[in-house]
C-alpha atoms as a printed R data frame, in Angstrom:
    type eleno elety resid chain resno       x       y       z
1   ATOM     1    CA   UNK     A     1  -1.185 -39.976 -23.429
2   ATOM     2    CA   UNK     A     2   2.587 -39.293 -22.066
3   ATOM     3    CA   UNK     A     3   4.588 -36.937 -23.598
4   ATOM     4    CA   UNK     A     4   7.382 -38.594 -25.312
5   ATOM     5    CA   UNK     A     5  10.084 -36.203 -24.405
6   ATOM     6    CA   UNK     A     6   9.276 -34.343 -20.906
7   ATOM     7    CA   UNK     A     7  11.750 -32.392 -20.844
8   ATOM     8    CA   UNK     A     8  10.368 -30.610 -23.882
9   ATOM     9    CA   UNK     A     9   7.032 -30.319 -22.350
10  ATOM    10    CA   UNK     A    10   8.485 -28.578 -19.611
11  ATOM    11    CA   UNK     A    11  10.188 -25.815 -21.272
12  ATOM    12    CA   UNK     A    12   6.648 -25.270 -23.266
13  ATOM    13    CA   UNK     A    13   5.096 -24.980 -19.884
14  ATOM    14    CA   UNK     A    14   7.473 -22.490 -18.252
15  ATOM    15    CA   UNK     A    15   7.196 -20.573 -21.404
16  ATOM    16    CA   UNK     A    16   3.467 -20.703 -21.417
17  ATOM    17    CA   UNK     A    17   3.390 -19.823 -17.837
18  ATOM    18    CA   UNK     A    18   5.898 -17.105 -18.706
19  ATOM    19    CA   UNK     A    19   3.671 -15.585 -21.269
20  ATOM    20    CA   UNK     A    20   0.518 -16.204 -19.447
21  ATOM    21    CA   UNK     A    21   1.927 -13.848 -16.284
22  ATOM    22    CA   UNK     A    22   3.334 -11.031 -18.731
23  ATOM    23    CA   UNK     A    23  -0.063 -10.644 -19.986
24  ATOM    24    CA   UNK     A    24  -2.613 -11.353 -17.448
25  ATOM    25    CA   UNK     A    25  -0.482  -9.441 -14.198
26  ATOM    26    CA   UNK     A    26   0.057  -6.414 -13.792
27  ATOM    27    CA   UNK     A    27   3.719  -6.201 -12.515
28  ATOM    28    CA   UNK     A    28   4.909  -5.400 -15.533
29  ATOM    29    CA   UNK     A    29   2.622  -1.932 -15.820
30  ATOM    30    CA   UNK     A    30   3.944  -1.480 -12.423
31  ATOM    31    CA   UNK     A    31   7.809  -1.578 -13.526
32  ATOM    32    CA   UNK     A    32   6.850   0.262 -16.606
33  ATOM    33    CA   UNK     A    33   5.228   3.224 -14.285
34  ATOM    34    CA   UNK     A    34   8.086   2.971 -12.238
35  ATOM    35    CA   UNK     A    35  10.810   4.302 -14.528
36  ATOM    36    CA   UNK     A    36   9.159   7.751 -15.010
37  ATOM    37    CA   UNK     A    37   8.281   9.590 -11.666
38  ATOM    38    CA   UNK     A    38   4.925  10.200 -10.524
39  ATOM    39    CA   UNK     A    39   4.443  13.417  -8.726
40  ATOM    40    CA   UNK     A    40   2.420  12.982  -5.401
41  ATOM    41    CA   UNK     A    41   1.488  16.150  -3.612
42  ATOM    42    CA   UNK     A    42   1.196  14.804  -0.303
43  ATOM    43    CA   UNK     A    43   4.943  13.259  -0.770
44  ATOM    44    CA   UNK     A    44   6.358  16.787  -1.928
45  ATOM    45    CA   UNK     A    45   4.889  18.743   1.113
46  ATOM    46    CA   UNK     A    46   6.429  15.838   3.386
47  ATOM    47    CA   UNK     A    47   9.680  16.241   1.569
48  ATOM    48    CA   UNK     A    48   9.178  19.769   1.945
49  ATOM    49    CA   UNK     A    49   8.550  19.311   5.620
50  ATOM    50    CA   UNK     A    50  11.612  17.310   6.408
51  ATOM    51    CA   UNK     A    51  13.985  18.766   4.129
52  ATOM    52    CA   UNK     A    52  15.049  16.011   2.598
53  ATOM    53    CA   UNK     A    53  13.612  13.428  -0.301
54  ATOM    54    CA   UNK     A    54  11.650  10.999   0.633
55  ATOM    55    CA   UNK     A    55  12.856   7.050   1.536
56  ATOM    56    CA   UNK     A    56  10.740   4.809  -1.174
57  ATOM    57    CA   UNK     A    57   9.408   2.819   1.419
58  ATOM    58    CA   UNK     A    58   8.191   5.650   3.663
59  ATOM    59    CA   UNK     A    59   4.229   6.358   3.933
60  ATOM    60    CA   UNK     A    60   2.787   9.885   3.993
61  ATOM    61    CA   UNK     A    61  -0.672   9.022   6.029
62  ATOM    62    CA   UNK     A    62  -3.317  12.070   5.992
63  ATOM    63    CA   UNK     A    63  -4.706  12.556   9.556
64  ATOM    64    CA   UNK     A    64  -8.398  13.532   8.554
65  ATOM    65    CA   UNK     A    65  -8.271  10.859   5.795
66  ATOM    66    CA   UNK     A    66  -8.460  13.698   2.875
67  ATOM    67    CA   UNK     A    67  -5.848  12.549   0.437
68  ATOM    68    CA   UNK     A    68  -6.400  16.575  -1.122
69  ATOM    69    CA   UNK     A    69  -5.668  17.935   2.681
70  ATOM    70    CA   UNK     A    70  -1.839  18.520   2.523
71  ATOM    71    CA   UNK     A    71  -1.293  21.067   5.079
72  ATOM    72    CA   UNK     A    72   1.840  20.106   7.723
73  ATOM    73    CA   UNK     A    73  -0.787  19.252  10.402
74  ATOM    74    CA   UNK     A    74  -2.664  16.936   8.599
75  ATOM    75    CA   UNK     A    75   0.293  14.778   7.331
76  ATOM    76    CA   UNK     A    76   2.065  12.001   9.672
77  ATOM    77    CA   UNK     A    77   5.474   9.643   8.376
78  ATOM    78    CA   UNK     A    78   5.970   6.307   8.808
79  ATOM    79    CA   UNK     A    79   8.916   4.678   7.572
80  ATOM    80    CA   UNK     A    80   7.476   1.295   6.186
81  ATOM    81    CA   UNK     A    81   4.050   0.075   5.092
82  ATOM    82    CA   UNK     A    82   3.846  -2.378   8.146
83  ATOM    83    CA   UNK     A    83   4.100   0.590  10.589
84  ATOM    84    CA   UNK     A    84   0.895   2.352   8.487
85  ATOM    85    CA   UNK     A    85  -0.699  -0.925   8.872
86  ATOM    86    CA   UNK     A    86  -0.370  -1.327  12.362
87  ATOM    87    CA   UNK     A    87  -1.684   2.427  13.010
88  ATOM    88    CA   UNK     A    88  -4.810   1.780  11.269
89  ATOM    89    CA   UNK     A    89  -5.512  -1.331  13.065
90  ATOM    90    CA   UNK     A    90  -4.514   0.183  16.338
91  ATOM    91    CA   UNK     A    91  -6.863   3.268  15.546
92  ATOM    92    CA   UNK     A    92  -9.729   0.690  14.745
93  ATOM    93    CA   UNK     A    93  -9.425  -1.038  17.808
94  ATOM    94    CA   UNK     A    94  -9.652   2.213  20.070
95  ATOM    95    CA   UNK     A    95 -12.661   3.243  18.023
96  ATOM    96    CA   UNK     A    96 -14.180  -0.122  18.608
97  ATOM    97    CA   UNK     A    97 -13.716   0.176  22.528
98  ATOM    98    CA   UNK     A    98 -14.702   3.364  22.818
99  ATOM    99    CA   UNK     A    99 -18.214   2.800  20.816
100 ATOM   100    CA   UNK     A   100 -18.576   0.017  22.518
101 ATOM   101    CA   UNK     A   101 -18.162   2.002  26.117
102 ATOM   102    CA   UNK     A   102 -20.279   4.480  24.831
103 ATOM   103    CA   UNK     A   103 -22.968   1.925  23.903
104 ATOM   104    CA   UNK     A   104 -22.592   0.446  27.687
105 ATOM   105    CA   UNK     A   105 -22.897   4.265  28.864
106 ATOM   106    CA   UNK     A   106 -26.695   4.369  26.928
107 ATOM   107    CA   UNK     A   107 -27.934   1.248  28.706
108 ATOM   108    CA   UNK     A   108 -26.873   2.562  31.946
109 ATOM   109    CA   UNK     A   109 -29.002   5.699  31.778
């Protein structure tokens, strides 16, 4: 059966959809966490490192993949989350080849 005034039945949507989002997604948790700072270890030491706070968007990546390892040798910056990405699959891809060549090396002897 049509609705006889759409426009109504719009707004009721957008305001179901509204509600729906507030309660069943997270992003509003996220905002909420957002206004009081979380401490992060691993960001302090880089901070402490550099001399200087920390950009929001820059990564702290641990080395040995120990998030509890904070020592200056074991942490590396990146400025953006796409750079981290890219390390990781760059890093994959070298540990890929190099099983692989060490698979080939097996067969050979």
């Amino acid at each position: 059966m049509p609705y006889k005034n759409p426009a109504a039945h719009r707004h009721e949507k957008r305001a179901y959809d509204a509600a729906y989002r507030q309660a069943h997604r997270p992003e509003r948790l996220v905002y909420e966490r957002a206004r009081e700072p979380v401490r992060r270890p691993y960001r302090a030491a880089m901070a402490e490192i550099l001399g200087r706070p920390l950009r929001p968007r820059e990564i702290v990546h641990h080395i040995n993949q120990r998030p509890k390892d904070n020592r200056r040798e074991n942490l590396a910056l990146f400025p953006n989350a796409g750079e981290h990405r890219s390390f990781h699959r760059l890093t994959k891809e070298i540990d890929s080849a190099l099983m692989d060549s060490a698979e080939a090396a097996k067969d050979l002897s």
